[in-house]
C-alpha positions as CSV (number, residue, x, y, z in Angstrom):
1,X,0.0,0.0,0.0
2,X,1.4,3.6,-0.5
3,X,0.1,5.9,1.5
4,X,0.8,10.5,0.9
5,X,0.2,11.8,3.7
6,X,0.1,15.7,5.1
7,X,0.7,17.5,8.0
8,X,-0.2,21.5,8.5
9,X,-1.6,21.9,12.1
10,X,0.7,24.2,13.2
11,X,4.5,26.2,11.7
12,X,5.7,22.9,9.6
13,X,4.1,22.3,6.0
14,X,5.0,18.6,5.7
15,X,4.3,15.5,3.3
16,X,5.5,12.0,3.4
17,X,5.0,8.9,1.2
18,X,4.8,5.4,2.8
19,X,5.6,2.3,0.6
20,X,4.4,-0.6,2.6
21,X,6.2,-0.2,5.8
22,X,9.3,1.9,4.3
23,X,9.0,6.1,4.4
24,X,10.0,6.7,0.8
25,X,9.9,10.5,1.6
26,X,9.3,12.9,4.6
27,X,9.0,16.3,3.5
28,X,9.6,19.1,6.1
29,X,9.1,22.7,5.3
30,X,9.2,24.8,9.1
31,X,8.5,28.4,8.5
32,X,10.7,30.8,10.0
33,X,8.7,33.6,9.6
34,X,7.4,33.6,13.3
35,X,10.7,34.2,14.6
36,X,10.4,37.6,14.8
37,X,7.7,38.0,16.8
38,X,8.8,35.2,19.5
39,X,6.0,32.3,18.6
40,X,3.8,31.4,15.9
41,X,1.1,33.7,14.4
42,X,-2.1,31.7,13.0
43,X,-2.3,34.3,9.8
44,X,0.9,34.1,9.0
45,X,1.3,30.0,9.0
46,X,-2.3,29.6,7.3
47,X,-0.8,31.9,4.2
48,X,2.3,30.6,4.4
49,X,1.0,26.5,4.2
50,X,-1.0,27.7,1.5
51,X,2.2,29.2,-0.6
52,X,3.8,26.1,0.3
53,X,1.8,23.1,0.0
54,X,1.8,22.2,-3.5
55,X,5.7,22.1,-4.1
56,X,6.1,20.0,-0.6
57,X,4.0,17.5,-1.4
58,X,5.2,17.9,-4.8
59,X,8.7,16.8,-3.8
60,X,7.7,14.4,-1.8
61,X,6.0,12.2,-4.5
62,X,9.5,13.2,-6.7
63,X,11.6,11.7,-3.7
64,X,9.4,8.6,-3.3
65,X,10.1,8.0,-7.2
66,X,6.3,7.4,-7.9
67,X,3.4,9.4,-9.9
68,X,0.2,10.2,-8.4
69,X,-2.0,8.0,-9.9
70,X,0.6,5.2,-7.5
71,X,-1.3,6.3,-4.5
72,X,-3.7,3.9,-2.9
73,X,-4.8,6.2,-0.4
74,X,-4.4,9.8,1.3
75,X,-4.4,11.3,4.6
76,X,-3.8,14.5,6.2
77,X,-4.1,16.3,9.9
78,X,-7.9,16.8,10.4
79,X,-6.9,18.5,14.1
80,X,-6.2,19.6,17.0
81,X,-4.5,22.5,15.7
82,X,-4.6,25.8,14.6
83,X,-7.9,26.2,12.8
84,X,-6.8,28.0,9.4
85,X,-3.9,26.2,9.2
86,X,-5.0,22.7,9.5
87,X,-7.8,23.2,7.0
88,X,-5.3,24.2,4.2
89,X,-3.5,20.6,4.5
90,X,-7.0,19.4,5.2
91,X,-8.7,21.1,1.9
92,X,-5.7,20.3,-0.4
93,X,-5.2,16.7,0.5
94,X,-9.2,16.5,0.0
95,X,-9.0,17.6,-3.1
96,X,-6.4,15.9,-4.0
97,X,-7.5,12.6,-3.1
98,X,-11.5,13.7,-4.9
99,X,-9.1,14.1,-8.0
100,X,-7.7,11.0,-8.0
101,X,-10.4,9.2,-6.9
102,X,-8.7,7.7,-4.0
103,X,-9.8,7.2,-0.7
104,X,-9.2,10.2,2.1
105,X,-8.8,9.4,5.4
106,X,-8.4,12.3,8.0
107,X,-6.1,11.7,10.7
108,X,-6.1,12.9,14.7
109,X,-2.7,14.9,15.0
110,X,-2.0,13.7,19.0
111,X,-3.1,10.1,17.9
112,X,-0.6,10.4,14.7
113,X,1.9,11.4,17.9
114,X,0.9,8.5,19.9
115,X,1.5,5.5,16.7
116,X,4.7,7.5,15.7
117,X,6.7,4.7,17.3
118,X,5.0,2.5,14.6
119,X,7.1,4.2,11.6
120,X,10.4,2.5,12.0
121,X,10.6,-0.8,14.3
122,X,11.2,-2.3,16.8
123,X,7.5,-1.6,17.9
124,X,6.4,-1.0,21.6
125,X,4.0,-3.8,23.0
126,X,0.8,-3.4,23.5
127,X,-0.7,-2.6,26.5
128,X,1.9,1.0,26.8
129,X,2.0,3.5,28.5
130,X,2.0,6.7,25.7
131,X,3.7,10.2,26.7
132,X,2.8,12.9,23.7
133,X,4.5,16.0,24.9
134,X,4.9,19.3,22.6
135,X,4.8,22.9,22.4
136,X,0.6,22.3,23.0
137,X,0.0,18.9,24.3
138,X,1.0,16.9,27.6
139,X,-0.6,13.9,27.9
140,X,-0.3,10.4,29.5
141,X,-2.5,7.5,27.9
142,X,-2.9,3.6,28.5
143,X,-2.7,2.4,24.8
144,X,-4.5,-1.1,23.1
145,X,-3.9,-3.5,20.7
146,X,-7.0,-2.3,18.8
147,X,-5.1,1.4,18.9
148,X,-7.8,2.7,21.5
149,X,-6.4,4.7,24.4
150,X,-7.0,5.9,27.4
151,X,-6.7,9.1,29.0
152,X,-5.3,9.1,32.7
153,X,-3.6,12.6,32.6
154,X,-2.9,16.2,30.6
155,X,-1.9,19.4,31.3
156,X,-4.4,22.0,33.0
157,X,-2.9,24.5,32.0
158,X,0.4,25.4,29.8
159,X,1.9,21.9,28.4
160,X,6.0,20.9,28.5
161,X,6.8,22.4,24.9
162,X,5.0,25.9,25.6
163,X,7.2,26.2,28.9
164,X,10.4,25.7,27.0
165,X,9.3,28.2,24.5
166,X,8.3,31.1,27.5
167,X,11.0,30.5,29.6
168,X,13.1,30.5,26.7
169,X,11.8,33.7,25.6
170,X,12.6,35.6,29.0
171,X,16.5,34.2,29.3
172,X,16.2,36.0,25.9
173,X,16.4,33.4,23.4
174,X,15.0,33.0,20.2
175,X,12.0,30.9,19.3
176,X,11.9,28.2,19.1
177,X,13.7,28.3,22.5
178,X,13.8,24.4,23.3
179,X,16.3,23.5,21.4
180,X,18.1,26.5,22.3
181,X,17.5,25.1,26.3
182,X,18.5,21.7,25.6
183,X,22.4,22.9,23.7
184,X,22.9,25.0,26.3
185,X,21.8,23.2,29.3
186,X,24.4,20.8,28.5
187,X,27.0,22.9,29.8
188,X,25.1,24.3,32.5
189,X,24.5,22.9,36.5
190,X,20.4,21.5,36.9
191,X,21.1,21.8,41.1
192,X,22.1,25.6,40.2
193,X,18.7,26.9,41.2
194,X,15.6,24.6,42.2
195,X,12.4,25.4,40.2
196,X,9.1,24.0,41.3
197,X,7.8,20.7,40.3
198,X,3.9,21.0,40.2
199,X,1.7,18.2,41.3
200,X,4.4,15.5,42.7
201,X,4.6,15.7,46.2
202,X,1.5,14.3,47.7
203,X,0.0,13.3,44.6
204,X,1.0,10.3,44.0
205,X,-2.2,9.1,42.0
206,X,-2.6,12.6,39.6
207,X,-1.3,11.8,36.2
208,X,-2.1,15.7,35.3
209,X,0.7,17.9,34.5
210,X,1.0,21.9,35.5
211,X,3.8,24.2,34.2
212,X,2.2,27.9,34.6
213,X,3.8,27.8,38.4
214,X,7.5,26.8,36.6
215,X,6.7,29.8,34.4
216,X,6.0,31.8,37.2
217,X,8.7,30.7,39.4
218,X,11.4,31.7,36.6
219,X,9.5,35.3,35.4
220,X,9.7,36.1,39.2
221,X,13.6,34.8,40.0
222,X,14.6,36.7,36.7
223,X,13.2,39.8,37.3
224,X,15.1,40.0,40.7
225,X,18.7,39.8,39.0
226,X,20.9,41.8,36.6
227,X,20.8,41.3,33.3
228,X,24.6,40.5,34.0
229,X,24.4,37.9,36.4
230,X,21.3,36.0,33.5
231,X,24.2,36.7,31.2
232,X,27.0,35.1,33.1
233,X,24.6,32.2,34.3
234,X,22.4,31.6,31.5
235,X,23.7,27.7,30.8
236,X,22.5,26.9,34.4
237,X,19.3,28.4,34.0
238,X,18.7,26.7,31.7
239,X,19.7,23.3,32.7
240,X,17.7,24.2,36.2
241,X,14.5,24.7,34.0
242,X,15.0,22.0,31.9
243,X,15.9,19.5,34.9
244,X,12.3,20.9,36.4
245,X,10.1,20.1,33.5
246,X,11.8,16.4,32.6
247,X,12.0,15.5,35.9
248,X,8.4,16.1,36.1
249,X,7.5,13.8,32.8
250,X,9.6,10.9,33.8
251,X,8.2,11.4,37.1
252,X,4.6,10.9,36.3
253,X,5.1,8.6,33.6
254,X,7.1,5.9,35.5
255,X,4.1,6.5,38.1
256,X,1.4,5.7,35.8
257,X,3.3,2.2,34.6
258,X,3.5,1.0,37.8
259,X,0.4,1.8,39.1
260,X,-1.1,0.0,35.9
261,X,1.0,-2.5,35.6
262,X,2.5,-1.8,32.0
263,X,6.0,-2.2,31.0
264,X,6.7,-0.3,28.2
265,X,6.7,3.3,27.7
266,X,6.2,5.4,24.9
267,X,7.4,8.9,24.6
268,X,6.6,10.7,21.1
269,X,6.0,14.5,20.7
270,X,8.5,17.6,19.6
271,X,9.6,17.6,23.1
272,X,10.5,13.9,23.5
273,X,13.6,15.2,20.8
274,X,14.9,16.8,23.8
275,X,18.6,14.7,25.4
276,X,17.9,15.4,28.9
277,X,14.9,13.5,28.2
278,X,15.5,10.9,26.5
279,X,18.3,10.1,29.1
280,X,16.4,10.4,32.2
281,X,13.8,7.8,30.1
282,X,16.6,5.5,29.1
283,X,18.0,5.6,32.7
284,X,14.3,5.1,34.3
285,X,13.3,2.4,32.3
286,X,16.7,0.3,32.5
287,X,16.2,0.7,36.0
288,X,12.9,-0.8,36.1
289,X,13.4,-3.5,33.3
290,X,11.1,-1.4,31.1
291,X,10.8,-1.3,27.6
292,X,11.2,2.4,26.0
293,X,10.0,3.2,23.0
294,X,10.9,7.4,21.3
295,X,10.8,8.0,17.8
296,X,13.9,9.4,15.9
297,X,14.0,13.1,16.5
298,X,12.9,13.7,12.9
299,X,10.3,11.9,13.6
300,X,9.3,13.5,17.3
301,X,8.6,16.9,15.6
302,X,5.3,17.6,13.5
303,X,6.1,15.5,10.5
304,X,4.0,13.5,7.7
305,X,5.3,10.6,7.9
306,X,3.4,9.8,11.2
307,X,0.0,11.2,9.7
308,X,0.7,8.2,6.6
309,X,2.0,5.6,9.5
310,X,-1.7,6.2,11.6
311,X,-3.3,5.7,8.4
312,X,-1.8,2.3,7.5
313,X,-2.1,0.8,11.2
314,X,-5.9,1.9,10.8
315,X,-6.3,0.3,7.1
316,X,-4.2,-3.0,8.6
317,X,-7.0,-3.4,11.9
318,X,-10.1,-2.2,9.1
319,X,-10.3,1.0,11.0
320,X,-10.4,3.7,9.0
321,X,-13.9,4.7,10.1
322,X,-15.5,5.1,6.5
323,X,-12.7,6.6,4.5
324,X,-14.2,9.5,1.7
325,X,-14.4,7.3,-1.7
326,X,-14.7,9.3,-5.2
327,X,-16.2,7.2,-8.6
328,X,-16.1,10.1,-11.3
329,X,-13.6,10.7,-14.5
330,X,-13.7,14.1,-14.9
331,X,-10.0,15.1,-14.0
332,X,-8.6,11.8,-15.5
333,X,-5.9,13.8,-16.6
334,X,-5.0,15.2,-13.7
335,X,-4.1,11.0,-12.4
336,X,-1.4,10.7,-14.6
């Protein structure tokens, strides 16, 4: 089966071609556009998916070596996201598919997160325990064999990726700041200032996840220093902040496999790219004799090739929930 597949809920215009179980492609186009004003502006990504939508998925169907008449089925982000730009992907890849007369599917963009560990093997087991964490989603889920999941925890309020991104902002750094965090909290101290862990001590049994206190915490230590001492001590800021909102995820997460009995963890999402991360999972699970399961980074970020990989897991179980199916001729020429 060879799936396109596209992905514009939020800054990245992306397109991906699946071939049976190998990504022939995985088109990435991030918009830098939003720099300059510190975080991603709606407007501005709608009309800049729309400018850039054709020639990614374009290229990707170039890189995967195949024509479009090839495709046995397409599937694009159908939300959460931002409204306008989710509905250009959305739009296109619908008409694109009516074209053709393929079969659409539209895919959930934190379930695409979830089954991104299903694009390259080896494969978690099912029952897992799935962490999606990004710049607007923290979420814990108990995930099954027939790809239902559920819910035991989310943030109430600002989610792991969007704390990078402020905190980031106020040490001064330029968006996107987690990145930025994660190079240079590698040469900074985590003990050199403690920031508040929300929702760890004394609950024990709340899978929910609170950052706007971390936020908070670092507005109000900042603004009671000199622009010199941030300067001199920026690296261990940043390592303290970081240490605060990983410690918290691998915290809660390694709570929620125990209590439910589950051995293997997932961890997918923008944020799950982070090192710190990934090390304090790696160290956690090996510990515990837990399986862990994080997609390459490429993959971690919003990305395509996850919107196609959903789509084939659901085709494979006979769950693609009544895919849109076109019968008409009138742009045969436009299959070729």
């Amino acid at each position: 089966m060879i799936i396109l597949g596209v992905e514009s809920s939020c800054d990245d215009t992306a397109a991906a071609v699946l071939k049976g179980d190998v990504v022939a492609s995985n088109i990435i186009s991030s918009q830098l556009a939003h720099r300059e004003f510190g975080g991603v502006v709606p407007e501005l990504a709608s009309r800049e998916h729309d400018r850039r939508v054709v020639s990614v998925v374009q290229r990707a169907l170039e890189e995967a070596n195949i024509k479009k008449s090839d495709l046995d089925l397409v599937a694009a982000t159908a939300g959460p996201g931002l409204i306008g730009a989710t509905l250009v992907g959305l739009n296109f890849a619908q008409a694109f598919a009516y074209a053709l007369c393929k079969p659409f599917v539209p895919i959930n963009h934190i379930e695409a997160h979830i089954f991104s560990t299903f694009i390259e093997p080896p494969f978690p087991s099912f029952p897992f325990v799935s962490l999606t964490v990004s710049g607007g989603h923290t979420m814990l889920a108990i995930v099954q064999d027939d790809l239902s999941y559920k819910v035991i925890g989310r943030t109430i309020d600002d989610a792991a990726g969007e704390a990078f991104d402020k905190t980031g902002k106020m040490l001064g750094l330029p968006y996107p700041a987690g990145p930025v965090i994660d190079k240079l909290a590698r040469q900074g101290d985590p003990n050199f200032h403690k920031f508040p862990q929300a929702l760890t001590k004394g609950y024990e049994e709340n899978f929910d996840f609170s950052f706007s206190g971390l936020k908070t915490s670092v507005q109000t230590y900042l603004a009671s220093q000199s622009p010199e001492f941030i300067e001199t001590h920026r690296a261990d800021l940043c390592a303290s902040i970081q240490d605060a909102i990983t410690s918290v995820l691998v915290l809660k997460t390694m709570r929620a496999a125990a209590k439910f009995g589950v051995r293997t963890i997932s961890v997918a999402g923008g944020v799950s790219a982070n090192s710190e991360l990934r090390r304090k999972f790696e160290q956690a699970c090996a510990e515990k004799g837990f399986s862990l399961h994080v997609p390459k980074p490429i993959y971690s970020t919003d990305n395509a090739a996850m919107i196609a990989s959903l789509a084939k897991l659901k085709a494979e179980r006979g769950r693609l929930d009544s895919p849109l199916r076109y019968d008409h001729s009138a742009f045969a020429s436009f299959q070729a």
